[in-house]
C-alpha positions as CSV (number, residue, x, y, z in Angstrom):
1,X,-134.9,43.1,-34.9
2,X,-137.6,40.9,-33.1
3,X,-136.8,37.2,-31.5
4,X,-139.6,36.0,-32.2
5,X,-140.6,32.0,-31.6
6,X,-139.1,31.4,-35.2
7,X,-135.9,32.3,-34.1
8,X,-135.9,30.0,-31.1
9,X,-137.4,27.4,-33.0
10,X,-134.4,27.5,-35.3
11,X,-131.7,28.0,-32.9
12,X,-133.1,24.9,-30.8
13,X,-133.4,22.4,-33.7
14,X,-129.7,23.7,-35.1
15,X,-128.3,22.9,-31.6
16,X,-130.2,19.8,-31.3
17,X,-129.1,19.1,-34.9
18,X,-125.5,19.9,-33.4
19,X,-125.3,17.4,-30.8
20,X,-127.1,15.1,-32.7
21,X,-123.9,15.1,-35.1
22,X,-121.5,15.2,-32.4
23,X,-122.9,12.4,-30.5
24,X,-123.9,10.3,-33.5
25,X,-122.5,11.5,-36.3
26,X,-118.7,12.7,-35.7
27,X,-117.3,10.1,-34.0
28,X,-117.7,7.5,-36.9
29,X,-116.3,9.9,-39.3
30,X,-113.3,10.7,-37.2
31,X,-112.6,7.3,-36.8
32,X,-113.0,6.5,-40.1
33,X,-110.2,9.7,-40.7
34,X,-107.9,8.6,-38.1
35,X,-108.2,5.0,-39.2
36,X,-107.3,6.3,-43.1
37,X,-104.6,8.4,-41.6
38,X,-103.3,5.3,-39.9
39,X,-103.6,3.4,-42.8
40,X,-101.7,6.0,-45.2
41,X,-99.0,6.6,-42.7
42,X,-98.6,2.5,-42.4
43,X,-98.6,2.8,-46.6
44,X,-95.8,5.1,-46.5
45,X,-93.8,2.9,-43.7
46,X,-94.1,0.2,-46.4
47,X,-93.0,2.0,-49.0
48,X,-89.8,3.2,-47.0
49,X,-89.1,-0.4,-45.8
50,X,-89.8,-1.5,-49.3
51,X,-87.0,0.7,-51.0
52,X,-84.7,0.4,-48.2
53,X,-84.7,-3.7,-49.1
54,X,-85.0,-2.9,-52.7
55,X,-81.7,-0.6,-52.2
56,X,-80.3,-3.8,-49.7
57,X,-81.4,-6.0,-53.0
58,X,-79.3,-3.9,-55.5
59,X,-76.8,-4.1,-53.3
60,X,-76.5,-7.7,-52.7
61,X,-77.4,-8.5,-56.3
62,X,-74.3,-6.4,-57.7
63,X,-72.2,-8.3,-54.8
64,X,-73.3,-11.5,-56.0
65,X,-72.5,-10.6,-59.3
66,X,-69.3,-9.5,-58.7
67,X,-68.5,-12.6,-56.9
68,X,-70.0,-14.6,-60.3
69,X,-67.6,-12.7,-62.6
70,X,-64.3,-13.2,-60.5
71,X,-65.4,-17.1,-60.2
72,X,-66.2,-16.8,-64.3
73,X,-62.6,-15.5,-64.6
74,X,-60.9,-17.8,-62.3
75,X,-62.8,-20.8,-64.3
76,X,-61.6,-19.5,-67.3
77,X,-58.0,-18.8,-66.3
78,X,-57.9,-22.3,-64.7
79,X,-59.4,-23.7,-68.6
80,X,-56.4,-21.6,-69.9
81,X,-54.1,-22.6,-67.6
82,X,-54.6,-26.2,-68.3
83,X,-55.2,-25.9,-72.0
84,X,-51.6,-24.6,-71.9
85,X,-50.4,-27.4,-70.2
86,X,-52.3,-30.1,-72.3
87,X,-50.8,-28.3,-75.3
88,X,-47.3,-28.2,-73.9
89,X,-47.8,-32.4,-72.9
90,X,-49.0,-32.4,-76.5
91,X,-45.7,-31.3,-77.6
92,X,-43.6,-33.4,-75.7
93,X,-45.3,-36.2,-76.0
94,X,-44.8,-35.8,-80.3
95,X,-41.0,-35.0,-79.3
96,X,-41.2,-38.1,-77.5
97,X,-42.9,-39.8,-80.6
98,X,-41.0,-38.6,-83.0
99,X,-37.7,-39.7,-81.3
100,X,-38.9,-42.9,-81.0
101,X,-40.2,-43.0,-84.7
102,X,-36.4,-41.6,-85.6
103,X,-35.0,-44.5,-83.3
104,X,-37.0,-46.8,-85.0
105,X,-36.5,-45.7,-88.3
106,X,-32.9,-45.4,-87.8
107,X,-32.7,-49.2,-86.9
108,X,-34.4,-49.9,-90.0
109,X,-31.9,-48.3,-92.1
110,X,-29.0,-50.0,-90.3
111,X,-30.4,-53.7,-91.0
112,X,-31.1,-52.5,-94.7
113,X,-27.9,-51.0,-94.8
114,X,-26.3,-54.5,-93.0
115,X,-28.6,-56.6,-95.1
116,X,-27.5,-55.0,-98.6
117,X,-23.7,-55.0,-97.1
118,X,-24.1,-58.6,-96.8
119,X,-25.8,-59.4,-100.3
120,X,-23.0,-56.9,-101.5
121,X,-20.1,-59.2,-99.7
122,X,-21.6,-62.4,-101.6
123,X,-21.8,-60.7,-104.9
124,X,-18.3,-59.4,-104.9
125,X,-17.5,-62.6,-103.4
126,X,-19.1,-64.7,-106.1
127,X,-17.5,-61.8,-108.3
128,X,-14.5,-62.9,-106.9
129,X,-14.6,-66.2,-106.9
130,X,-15.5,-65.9,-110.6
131,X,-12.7,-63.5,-111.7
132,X,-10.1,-66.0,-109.8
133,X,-11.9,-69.2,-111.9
134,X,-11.2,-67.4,-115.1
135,X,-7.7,-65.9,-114.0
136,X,-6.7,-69.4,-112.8
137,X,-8.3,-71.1,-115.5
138,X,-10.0,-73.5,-113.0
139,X,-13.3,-74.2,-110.5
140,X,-12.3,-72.4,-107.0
141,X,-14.2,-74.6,-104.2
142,X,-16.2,-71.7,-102.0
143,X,-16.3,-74.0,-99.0
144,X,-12.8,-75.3,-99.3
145,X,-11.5,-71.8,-99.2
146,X,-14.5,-70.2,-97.4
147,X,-11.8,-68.8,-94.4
148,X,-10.1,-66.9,-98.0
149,X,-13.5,-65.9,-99.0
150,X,-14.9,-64.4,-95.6
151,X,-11.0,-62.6,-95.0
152,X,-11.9,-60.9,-98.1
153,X,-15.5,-59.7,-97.3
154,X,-14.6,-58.1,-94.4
155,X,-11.8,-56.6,-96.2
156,X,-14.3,-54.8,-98.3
């Protein structure tokens, strides 16, 4: 094999061509590669950072929601509590009215009771006073004998 001035020819322009690319050429593209490898390592920081709050978020959420239901069940055993009570004041407070409604009606029936007693005295003491005009054969004054009259009511 002859080295001729072909050879040389070649082998100088590919080692010019060479430091050409390493002066001009490589150092942009290795930036450009270090600068993506930054950018995808930064990308996956993110994402870790990212699903540790998202995991953080779940947590605090369900914590949160716990809290919520236990308020949700004290509110509603507090509603239950006092619907109880209002009930039970309900009650009483019909007991109450219908005591008084008994009283009440109670006292009505005594002064109907007195009232017809009374109307019953003056009929069996006009009765009375009516039997004695026919058995004596004569008037019987009601106010002259009205002490008679009033003995014999309360008798009966």
């Amino acid at each position: 094999m002859d080295i001729n001035a072909t050879i040389i020819g070649q082998s100088i322009a590919m080692i010019i061509f060479v430091w050409f690319c390493m002066k001009y050429i490589w150092p942009p593209l290795m930036e450009a590669i270090e600068e993506r490898q930054t950018q995808i390592a930064d990308g996956i920081a993110a994402g870790e950072q990212g699903r540790k709050k998202l995991d953080n978020a779940n947590i605090e959420s369900k914590k949160i929601l716990d809290d919520a239901r236990k308020q949700a069940t004290n509110i509603l055993d507090q509603a239950n509590a006092r619907a109880t009570e209002i009930v039970s004041d309900g009650k009483q407070d019909g007991l109450k009215e219908r005591e008084h409604q008994l009283s009440l009606a109670k006292n009505d029936i005594e002064q109907e009771t007195n009232k017809a007693r009374d109307e019953l005295k003056e009929q069996v003491s006009a009765l009375a006073i009516a039997s004695a005009e026919k058995i004596l054969g004569r008037e019987v004054n009601e106010e002259s004998h009205a002490d008679i009259l009033d003995e014999l009511a309360r008798k009966l």
